[in-house]
C-alpha positions, -999 to 999 in steps of 0.1 A, spaced: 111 340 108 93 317 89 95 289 115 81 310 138 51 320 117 43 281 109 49 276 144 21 302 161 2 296 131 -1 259 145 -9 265 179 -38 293 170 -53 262 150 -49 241 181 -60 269 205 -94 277 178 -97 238 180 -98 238 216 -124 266 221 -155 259 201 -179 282 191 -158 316 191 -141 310 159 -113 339 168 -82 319 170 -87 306 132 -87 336 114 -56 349 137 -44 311 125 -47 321 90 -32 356 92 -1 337 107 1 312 76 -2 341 48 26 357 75 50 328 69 45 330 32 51 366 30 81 359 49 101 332 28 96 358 -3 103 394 22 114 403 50 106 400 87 91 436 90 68 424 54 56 394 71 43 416 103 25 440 81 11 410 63 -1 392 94 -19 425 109 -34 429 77 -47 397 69 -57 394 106 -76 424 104 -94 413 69 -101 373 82 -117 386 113 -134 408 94 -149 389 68 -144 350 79 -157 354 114 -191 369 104 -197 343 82 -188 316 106 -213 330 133 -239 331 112 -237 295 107 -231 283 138 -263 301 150 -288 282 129 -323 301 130 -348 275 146 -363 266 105 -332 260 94 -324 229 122 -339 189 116 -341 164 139 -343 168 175 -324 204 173 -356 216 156 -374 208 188 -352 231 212 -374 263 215 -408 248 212 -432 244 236 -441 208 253 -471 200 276 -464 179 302 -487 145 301 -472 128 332 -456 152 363 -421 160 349 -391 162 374 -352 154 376 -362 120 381 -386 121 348 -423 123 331 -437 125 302 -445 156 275 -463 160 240 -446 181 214 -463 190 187 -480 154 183 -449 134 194 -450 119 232 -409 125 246 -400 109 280 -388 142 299 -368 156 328 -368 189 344 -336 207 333 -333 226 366 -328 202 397 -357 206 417 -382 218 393 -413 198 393 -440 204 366 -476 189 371 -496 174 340 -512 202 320 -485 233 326 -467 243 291 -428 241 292 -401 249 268 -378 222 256 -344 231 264 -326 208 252 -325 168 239 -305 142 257 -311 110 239 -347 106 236 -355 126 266 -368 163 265 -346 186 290 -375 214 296 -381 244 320 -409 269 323 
């Protein structure tokens, strides 16, 4: 039985490796490690009640707390992930192709995030995202 614990536990820690950003598998991952453990020193019907236990407690107490991290509030980033949010205006007509916009008092070479989207000099977008050292933006 203990195998088989080591053995799920690994591929949850693959699977939470593989999927980014919905830290679910991890916890499970852990749950299946303290399941192994309980199983060398009980037996198999221990180990389960261990593993539903400490799955139930990990997802209940890691998980929050790996959320919360992963969704920075906007002070909390640096660099160019502080400038997803803001508003830019454009300087030079922004499309897929490119243009020109001024954030805050920084001038970024820009592209319409949408395909098709053109934005004349003047209009206020939002910055979408940073590719490089071009602004991604959309009304």
């Amino acid at each position: 039985m203990f195998v088989a614990w080591i053995v799920a536990a690994v591929l949850l820690a693959i699977g939470e490796v593989l999927t980014p950003g919905l830290f679910f598998l991890g916890p499970v991952a852990l749950a299946a490690g303290a399941a192994a453990v309980a199983a060398v020193f009980a037996g198999a019907i221990v180990s389960v009640i261990v593993f539903i236990v400490a799955a139930l407690l990990s997802l209940a107490v890691l998980r929050p707390i790996a959320r919360s991290h992963i969704r920075m509030p906007a002070l909390s980033r640096t660099g160019t992930d502080a400038l997803v949010g803001r508003k830019a205006v454009v300087t030079r007509q922004v499309s897929a192709v490119g243009g020109r916009v001024r954030i805050g008092g920084e001038e970024w070479s820009a592209r319409s995030y949408l395909d098709g989207e053109i934005y004349a000099e003047g209009s206020t977008v939002d910055v979408v995202r940073i590719e490089g050292a071009t602004a991604l933006v959309a009304e």
